[in-house]
N, CA, C and O atoms as CSV, one atom per row, in Angstrom:
chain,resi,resn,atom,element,x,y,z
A,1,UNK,N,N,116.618,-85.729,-63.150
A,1,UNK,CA,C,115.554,-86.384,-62.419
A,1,UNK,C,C,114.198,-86.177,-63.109
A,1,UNK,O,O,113.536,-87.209,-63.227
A,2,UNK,N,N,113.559,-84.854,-63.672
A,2,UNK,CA,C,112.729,-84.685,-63.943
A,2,UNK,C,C,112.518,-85.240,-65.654
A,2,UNK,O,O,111.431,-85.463,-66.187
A,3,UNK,N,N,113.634,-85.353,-66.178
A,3,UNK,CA,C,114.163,-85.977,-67.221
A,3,UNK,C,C,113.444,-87.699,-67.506
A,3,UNK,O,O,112.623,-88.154,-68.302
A,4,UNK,N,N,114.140,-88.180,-66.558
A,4,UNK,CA,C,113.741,-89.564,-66.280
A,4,UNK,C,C,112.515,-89.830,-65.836
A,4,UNK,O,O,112.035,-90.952,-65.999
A,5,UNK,N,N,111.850,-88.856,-65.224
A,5,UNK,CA,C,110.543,-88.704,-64.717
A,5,UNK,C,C,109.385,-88.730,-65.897
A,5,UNK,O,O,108.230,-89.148,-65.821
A,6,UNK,N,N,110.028,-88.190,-66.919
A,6,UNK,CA,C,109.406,-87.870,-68.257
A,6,UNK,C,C,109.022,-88.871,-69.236
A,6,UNK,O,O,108.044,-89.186,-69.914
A,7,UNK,N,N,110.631,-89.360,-68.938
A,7,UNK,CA,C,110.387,-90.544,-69.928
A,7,UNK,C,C,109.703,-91.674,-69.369
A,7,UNK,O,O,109.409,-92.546,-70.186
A,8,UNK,N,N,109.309,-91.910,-67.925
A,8,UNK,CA,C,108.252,-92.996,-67.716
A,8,UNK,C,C,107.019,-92.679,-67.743
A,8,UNK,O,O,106.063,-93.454,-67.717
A,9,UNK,N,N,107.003,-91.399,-67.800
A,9,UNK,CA,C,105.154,-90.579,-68.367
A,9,UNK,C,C,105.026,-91.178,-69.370
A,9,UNK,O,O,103.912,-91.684,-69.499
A,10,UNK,N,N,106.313,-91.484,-70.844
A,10,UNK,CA,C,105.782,-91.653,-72.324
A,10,UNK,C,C,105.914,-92.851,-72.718
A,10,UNK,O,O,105.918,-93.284,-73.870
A,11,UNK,N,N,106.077,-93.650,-71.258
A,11,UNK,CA,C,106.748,-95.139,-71.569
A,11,UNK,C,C,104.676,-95.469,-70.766
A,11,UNK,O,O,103.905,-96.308,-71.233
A,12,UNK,N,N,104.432,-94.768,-69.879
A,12,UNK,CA,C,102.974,-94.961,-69.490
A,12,UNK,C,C,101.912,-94.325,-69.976
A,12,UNK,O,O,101.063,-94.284,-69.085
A,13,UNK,N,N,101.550,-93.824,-70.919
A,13,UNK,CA,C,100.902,-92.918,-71.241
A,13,UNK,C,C,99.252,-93.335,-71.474
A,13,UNK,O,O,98.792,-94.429,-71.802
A,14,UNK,N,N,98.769,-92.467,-71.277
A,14,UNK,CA,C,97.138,-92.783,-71.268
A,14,UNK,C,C,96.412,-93.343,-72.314
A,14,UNK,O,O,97.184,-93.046,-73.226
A,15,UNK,N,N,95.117,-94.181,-73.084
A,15,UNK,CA,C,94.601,-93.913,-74.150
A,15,UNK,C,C,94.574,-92.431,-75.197
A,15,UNK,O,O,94.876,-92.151,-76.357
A,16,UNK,N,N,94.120,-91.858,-74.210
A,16,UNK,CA,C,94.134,-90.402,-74.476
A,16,UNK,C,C,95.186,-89.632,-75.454
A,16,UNK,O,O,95.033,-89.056,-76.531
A,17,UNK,N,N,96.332,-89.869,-74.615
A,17,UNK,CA,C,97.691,-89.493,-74.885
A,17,UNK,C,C,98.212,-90.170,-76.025
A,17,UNK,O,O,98.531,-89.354,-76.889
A,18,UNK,N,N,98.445,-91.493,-76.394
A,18,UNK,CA,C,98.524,-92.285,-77.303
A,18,UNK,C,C,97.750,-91.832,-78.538
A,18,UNK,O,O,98.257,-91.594,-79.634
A,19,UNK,N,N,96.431,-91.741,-78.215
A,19,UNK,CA,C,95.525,-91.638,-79.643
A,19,UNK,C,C,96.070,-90.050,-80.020
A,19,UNK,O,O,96.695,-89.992,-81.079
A,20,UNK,N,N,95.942,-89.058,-79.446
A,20,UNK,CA,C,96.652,-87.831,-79.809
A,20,UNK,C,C,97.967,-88.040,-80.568
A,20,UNK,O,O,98.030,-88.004,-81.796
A,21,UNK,N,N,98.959,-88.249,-79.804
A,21,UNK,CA,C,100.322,-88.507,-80.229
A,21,UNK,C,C,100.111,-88.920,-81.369
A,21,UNK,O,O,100.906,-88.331,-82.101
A,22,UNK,N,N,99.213,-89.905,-82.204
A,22,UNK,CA,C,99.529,-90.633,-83.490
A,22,UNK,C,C,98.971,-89.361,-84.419
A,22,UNK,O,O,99.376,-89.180,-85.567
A,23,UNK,N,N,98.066,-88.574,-83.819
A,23,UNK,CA,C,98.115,-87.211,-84.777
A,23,UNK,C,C,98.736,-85.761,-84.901
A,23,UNK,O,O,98.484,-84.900,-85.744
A,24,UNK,N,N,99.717,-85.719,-83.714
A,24,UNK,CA,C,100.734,-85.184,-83.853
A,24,UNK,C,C,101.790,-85.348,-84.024
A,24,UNK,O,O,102.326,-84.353,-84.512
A,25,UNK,N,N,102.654,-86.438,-83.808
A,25,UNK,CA,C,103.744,-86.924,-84.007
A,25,UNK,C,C,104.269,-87.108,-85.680
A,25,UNK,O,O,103.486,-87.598,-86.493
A,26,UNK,N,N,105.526,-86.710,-86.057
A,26,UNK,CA,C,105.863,-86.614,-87.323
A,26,UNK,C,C,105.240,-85.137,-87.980
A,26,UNK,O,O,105.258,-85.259,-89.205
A,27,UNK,N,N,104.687,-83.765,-87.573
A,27,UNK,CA,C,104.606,-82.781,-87.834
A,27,UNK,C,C,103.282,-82.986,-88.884
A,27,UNK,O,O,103.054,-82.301,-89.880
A,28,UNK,N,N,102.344,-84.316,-88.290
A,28,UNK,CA,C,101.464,-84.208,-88.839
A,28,UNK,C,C,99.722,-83.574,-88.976
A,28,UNK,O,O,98.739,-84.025,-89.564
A,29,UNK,N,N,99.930,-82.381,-88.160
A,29,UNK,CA,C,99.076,-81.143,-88.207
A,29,UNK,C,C,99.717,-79.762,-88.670
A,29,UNK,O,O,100.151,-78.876,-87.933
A,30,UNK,N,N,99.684,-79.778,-89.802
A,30,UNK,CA,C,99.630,-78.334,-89.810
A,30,UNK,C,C,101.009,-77.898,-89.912
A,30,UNK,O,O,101.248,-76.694,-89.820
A,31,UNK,N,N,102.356,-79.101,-90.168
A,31,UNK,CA,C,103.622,-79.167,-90.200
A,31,UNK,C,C,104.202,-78.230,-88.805
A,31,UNK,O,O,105.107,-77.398,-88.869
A,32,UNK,N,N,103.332,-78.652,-87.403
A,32,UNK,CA,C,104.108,-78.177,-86.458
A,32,UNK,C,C,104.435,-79.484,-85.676
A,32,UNK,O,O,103.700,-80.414,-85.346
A,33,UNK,N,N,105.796,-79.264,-85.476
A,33,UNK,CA,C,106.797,-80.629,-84.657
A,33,UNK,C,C,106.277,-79.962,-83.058
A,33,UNK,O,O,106.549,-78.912,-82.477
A,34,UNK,N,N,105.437,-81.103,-82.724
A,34,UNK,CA,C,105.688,-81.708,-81.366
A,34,UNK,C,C,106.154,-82.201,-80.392
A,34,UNK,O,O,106.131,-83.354,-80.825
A,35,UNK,N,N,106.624,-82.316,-79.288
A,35,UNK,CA,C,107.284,-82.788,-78.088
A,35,UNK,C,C,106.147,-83.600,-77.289
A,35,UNK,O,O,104.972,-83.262,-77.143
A,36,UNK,N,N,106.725,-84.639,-76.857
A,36,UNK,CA,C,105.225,-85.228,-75.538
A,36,UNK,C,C,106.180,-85.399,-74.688
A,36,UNK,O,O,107.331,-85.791,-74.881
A,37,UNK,N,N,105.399,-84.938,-73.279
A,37,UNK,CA,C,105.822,-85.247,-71.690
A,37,UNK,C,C,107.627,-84.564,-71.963
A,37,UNK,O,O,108.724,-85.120,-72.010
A,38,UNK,N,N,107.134,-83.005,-72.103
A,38,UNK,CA,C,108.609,-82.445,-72.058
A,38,UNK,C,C,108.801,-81.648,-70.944
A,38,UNK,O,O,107.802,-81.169,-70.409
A,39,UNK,N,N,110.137,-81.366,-70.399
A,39,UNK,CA,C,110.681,-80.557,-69.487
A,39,UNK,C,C,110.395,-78.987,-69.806
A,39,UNK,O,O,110.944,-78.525,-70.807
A,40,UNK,N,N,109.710,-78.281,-69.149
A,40,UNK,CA,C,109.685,-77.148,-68.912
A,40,UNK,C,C,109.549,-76.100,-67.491
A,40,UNK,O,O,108.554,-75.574,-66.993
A,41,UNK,N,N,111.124,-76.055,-67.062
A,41,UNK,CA,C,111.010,-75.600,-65.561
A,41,UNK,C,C,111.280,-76.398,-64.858
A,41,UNK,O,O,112.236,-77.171,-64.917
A,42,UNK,N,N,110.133,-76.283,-63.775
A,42,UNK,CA,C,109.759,-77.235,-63.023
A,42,UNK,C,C,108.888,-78.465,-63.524
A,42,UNK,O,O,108.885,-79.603,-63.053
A,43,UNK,N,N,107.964,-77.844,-64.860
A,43,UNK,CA,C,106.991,-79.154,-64.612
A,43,UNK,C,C,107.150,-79.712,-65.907
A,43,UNK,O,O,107.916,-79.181,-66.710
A,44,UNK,N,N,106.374,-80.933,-66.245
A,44,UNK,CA,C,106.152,-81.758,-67.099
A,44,UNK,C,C,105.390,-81.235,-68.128
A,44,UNK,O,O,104.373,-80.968,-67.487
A,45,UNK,N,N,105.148,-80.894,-69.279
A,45,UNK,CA,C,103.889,-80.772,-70.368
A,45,UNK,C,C,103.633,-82.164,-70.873
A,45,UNK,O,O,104.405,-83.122,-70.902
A,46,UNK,N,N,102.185,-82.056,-71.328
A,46,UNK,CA,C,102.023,-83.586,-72.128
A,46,UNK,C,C,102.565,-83.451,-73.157
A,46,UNK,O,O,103.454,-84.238,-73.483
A,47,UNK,N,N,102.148,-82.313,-74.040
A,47,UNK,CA,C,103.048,-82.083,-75.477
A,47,UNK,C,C,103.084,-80.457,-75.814
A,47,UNK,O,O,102.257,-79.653,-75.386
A,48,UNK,N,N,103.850,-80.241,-76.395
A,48,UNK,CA,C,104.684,-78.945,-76.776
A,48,UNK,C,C,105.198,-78.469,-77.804
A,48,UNK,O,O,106.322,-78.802,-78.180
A,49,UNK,N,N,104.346,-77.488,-78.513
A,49,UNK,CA,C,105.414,-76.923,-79.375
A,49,UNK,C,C,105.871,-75.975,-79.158
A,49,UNK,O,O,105.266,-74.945,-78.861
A,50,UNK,N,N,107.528,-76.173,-79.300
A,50,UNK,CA,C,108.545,-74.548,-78.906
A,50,UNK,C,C,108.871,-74.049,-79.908
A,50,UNK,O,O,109.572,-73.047,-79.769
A,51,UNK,N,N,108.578,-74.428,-81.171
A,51,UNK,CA,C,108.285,-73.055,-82.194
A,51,UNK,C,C,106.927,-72.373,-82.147
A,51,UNK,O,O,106.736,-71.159,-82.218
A,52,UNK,N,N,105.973,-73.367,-82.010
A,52,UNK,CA,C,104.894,-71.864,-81.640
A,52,UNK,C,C,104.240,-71.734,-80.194
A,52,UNK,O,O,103.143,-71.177,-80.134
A,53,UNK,N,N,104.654,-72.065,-79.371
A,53,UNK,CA,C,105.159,-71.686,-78.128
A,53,UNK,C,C,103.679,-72.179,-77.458
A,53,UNK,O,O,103.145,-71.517,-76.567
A,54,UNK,N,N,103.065,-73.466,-78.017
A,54,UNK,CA,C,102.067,-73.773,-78.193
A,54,UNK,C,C,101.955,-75.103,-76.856
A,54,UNK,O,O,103.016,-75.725,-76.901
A,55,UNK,N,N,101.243,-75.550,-76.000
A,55,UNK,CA,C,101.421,-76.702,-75.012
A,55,UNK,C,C,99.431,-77.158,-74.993
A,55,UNK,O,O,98.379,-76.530,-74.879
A,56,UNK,N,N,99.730,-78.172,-75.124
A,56,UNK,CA,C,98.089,-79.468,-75.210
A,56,UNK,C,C,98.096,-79.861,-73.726
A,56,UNK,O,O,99.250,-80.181,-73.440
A,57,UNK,N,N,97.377,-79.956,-72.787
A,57,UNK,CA,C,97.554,-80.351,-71.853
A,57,UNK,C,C,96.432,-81.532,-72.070
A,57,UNK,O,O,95.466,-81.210,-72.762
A,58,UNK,N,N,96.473,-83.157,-71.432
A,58,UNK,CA,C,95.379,-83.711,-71.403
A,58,UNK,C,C,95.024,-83.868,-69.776
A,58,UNK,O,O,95.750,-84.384,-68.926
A,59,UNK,N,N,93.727,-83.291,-69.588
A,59,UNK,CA,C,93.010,-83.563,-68.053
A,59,UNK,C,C,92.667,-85.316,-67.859
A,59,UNK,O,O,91.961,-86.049,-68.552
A,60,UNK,N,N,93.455,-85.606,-66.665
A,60,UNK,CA,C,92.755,-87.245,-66.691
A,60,UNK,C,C,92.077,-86.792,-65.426
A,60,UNK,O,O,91.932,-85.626,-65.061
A,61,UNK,N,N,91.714,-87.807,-64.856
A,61,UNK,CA,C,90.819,-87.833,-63.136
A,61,UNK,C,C,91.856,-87.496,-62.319
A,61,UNK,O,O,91.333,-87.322,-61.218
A,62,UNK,N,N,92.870,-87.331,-62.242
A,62,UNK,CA,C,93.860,-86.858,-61.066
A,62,UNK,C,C,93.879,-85.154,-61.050
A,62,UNK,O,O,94.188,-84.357,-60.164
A,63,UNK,N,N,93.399,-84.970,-62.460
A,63,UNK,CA,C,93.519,-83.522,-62.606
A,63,UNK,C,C,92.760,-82.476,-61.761
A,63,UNK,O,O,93.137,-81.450,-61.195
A,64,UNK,N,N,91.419,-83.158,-61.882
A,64,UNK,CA,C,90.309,-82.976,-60.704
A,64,UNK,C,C,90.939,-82.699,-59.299
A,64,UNK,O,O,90.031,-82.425,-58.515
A,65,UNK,N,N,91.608,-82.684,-58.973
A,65,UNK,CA,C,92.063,-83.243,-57.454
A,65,UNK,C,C,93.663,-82.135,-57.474
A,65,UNK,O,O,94.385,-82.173,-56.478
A,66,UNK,N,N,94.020,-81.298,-58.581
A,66,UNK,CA,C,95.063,-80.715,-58.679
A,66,UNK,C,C,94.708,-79.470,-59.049
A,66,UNK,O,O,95.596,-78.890,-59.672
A,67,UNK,N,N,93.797,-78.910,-58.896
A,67,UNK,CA,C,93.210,-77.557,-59.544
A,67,UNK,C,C,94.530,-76.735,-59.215
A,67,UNK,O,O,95.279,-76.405,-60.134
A,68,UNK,N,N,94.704,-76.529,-58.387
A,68,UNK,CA,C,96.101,-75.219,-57.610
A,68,UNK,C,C,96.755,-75.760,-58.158
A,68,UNK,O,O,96.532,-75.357,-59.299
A,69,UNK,N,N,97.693,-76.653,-58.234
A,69,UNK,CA,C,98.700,-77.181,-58.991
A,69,UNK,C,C,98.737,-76.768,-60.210
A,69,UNK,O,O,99.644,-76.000,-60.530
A,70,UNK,N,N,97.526,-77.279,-61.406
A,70,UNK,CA,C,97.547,-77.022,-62.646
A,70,UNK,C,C,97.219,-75.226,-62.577
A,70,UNK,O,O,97.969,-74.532,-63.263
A,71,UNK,N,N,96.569,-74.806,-62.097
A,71,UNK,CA,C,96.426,-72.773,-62.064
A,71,UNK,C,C,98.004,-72.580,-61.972
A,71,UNK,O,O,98.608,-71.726,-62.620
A,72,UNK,N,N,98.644,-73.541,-61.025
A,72,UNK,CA,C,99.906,-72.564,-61.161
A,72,UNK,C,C,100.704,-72.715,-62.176
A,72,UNK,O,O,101.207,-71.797,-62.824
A,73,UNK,N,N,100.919,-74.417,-62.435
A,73,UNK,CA,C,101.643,-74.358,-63.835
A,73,UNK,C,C,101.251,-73.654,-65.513
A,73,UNK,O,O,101.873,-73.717,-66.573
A,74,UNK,N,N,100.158,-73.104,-65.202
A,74,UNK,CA,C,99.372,-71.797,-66.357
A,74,UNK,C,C,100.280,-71.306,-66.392
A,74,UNK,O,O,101.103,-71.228,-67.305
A,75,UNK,N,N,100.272,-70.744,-65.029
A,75,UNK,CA,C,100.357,-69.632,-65.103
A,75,UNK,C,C,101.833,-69.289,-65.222
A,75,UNK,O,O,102.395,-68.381,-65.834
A,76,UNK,N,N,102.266,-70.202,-64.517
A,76,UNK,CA,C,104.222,-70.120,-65.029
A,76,UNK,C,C,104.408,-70.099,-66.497
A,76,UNK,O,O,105.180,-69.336,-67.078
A,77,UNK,N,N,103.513,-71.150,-67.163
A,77,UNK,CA,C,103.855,-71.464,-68.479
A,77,UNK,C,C,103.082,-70.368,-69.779
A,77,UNK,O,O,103.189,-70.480,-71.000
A,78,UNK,N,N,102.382,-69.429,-69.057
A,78,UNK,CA,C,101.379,-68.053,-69.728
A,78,UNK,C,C,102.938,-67.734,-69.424
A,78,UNK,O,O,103.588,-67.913,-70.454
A,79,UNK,N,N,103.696,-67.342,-68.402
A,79,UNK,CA,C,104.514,-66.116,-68.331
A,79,UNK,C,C,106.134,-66.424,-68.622
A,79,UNK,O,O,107.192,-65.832,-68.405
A,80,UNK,N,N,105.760,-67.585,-69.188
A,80,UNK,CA,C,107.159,-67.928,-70.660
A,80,UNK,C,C,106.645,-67.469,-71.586
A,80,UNK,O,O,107.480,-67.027,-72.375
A,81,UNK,N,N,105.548,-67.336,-71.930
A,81,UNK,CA,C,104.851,-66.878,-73.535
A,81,UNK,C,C,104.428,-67.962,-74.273
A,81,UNK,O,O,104.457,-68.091,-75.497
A,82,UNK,N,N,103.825,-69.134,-72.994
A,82,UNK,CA,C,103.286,-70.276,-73.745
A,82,UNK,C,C,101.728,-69.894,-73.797
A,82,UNK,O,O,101.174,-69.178,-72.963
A,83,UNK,N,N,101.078,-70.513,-74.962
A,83,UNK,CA,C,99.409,-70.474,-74.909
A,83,UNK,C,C,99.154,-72.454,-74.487
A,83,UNK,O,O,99.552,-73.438,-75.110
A,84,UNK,N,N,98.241,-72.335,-73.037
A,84,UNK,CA,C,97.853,-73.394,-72.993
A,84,UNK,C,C,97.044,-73.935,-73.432
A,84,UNK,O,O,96.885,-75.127,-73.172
């Protein structure tokens, strides 16, 4: 479910998200491979790297309005040994 959930995040994705993606995608920073709108847990990341345990989050205007939400997914994702 959260699967499928994912893939209509990357089938909708923001300006934002798009213009990023074209500079990460293909391991083109710094030769670290990226993930966008991946499964971790419970929640969604915009993009991810699980070799360096690395996650980009992009804030749109809904984000505003999710403060508790996003504190908690930190903080789940600090106590995998991700840096947000």
């Amino acid at each position: 479910m959260k699967r499928e959930y994912a893939r209509q995040l990357r089938l909708n994705s923001s300006k934002s998200e798009n213009l990023l993606w074209l500079y990460l995608r293909k391991k083109q920073q710094f030769g670290i491979k990226f993930r966008r709108q991946h499964v971790l847990g419970p929640y969604i990341v915009d993009f991810v790297s699980l070799s360096k345990r690395l996650i980009i989050e992009i804030d749109r205007g809904q984000h505003a309005e999710r403060t508790s939400y996003d504190q908690q997914r930190t903080w789940f994702l600090q106590g995998q040994e991700f840096k947000v």
